[in-house]
C-alpha positions in Angstrom: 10.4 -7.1 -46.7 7.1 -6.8 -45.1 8.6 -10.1 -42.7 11.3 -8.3 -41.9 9.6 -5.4 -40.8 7.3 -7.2 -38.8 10.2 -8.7 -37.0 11.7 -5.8 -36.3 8.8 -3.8 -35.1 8.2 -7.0 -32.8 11.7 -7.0 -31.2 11.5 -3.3 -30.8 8.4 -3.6 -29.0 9.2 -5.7 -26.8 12.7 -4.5 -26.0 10.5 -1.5 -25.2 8.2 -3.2 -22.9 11.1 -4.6 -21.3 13.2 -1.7 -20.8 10.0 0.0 -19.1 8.9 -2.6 -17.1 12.7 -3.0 -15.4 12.3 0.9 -15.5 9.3 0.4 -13.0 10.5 -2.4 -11.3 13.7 -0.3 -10.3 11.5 2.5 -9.0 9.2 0.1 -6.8 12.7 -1.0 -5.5 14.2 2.4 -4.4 10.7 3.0 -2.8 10.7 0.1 -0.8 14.1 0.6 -0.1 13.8 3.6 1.6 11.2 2.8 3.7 12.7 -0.2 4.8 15.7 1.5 5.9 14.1 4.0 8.1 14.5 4.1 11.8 10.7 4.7 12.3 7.9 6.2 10.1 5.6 8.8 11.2 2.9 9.5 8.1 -0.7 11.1 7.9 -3.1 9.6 5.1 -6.5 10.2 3.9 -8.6 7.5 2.2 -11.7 8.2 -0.7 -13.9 5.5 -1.5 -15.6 5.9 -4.5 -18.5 3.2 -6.2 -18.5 2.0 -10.2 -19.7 5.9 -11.0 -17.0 7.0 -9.6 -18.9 8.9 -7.2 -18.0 9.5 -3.2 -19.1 6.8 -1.0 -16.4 7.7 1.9 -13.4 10.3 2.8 -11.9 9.2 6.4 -8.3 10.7 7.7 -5.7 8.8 9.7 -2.2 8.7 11.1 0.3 5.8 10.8 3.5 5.1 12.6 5.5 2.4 11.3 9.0 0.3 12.8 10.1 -2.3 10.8 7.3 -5.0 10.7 5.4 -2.9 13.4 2.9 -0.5 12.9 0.1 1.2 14.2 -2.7 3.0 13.0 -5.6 5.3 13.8 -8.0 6.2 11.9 -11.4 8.3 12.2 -10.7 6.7 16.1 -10.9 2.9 15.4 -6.9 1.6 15.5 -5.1 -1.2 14.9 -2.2 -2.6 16.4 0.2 -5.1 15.0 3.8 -6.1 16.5 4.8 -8.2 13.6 3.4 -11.4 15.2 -0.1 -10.6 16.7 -2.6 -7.7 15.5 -5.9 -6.0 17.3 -8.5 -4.4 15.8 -10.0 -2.0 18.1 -13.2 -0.4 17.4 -12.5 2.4 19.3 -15.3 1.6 21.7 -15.7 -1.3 23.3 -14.7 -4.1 21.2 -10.8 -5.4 20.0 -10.4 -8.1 18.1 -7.1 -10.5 18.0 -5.2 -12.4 15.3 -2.2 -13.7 13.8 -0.4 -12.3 11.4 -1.8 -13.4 7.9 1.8 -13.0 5.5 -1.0 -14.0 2.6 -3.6 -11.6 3.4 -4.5 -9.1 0.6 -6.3 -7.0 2.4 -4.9 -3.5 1.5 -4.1 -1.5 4.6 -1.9 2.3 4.4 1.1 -0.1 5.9 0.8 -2.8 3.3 1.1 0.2 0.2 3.3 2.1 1.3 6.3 -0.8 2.3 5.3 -2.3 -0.9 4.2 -5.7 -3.0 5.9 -9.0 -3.9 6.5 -8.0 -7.8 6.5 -11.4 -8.7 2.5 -11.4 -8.1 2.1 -9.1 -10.8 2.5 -7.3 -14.0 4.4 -4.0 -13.5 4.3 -0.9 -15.9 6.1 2.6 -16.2 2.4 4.2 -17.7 4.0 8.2 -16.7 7.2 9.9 -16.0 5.1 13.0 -16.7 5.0 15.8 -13.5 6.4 15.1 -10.0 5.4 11.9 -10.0 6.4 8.5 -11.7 2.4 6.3 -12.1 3.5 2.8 -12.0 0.6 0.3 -12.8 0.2 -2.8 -10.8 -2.3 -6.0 -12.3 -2.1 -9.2 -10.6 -1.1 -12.2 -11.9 -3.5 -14.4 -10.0 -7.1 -13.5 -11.7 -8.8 -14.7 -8.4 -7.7 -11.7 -6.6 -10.8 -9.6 -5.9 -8.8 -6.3 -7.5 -7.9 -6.1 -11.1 -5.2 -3.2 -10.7 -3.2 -1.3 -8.4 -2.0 2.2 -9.6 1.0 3.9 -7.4 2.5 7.0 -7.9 5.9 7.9 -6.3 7.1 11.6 -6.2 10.7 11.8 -8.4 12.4 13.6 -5.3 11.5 11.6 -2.8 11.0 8.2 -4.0 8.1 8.0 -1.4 4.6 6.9 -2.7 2.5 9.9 -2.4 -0.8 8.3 -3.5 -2.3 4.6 -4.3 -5.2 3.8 -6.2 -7.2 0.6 -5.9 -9.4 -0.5 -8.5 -11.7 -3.6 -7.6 -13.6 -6.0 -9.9 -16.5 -3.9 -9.6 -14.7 -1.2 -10.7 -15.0 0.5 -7.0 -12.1 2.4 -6.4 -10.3 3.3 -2.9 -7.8 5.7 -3.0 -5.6 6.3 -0.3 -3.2 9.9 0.0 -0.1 9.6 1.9 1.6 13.6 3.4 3.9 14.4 5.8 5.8 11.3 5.7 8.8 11.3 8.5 11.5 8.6 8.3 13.7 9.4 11.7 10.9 9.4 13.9 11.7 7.2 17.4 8.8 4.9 18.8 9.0 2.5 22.1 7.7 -1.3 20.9 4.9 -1.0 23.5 3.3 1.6 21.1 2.5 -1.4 19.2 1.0 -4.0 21.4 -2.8 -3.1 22.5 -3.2 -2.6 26.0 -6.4 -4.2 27.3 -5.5 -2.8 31.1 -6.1 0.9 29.9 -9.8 -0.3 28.3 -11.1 -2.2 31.4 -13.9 -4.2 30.7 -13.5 -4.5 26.7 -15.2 -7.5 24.8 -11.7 -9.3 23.2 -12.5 -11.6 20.4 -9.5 -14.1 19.4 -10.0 -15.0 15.8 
């Protein structure tokens, strides 16, 4: 009897965990979905860094605008270009800095969150369904990353990620709070190429 029990309380369990890890899989889907279908994205964010205490180390604000595999972003003046081949990294001053596009690179910008992750690099759980917003947990497969979890939450309404939260292996934490998120908004390509003719004299650095 007790054998049989512990069988079924192990099927059930795992027919649980399954059933809510689909469940969370299908909700990163319709997410990435959405965003992927729009015409152009125009979204604000603001980004918290917080150390191991959890205290404040940094609050900064920026804007995004986003078409297809082109984006562009601004924030607290420095921006950064990218036209889905090429991106620059200007400091806002004096100083831009040029690469390729890195398809591997796990740095985690605004764009990168909000058009979503390869699922098959991680663990995915449904933790809450709780409120106006589903809080999907993220933990990465490969133990060399230099994160150990990625919590999202996407409002029920919208299917829009409203908020990330990044937890590093030092237990920092950056959290990043995504509002006003339009998805019809019209942008010419040249908005994301950096032009080095309007910034005469600039210090260009190809990487």
């Amino acid at each position: 009897m007790k054998k049989l029990f512990l069988v079924l309380f192990t099927f059930s369990f795992c027919a649980a965990f399954s059933q809510n890890n689909n469940s969370a899989e299908n909700i990163l889907d319709k997410s990435s979905a959405k965003i992927k279908s729009a015409k152009g994205i125009n979204v604000s964010f603001s980004l918290t860094q917080k150390d191991k205490q959890n205290q404040v180390v940094s609050n900064s604000k920026g804007s995004m605008k986003m078409k297809g595999d082109k984006y562009y972003i601004n924030q607290d003046g420095s921006e950064i270009y990218c036209n889905g081949l090429q991106i620059w990294n200007f400091d806002g001053r004096d100083e831009v800095t040029v690469a390729k596009v890195d398809k591997d690179d796990n740095e985690f910008s605004p764009q990168q969150i909000l058009t979503g992750f390869n699922k098959k690099d991680f663990n995915i759980r449904l933790v809450s369904s709780a409120g106006n917003n589903y809080e999907v947990l993220l933990t990465p497969l490969d133990k060399r990353q230099n994160f150990k979890e990625i919590t999202l939450y996407i409002n029920k309404s919208t299917s829009l990620i409203s908020k990330a939260s990044v937890v590093s292996k030092m237990n920092e934490t950056i959290e990043i709070n995504f509002s006003s998120i339009a998805l019809n908004a019209s942008f010419d390509d040249s908005q994301f190429v950096f032009d080095a003719k309007k910034h005469p004299g600039i210090d260009i650095i190809n990487n």
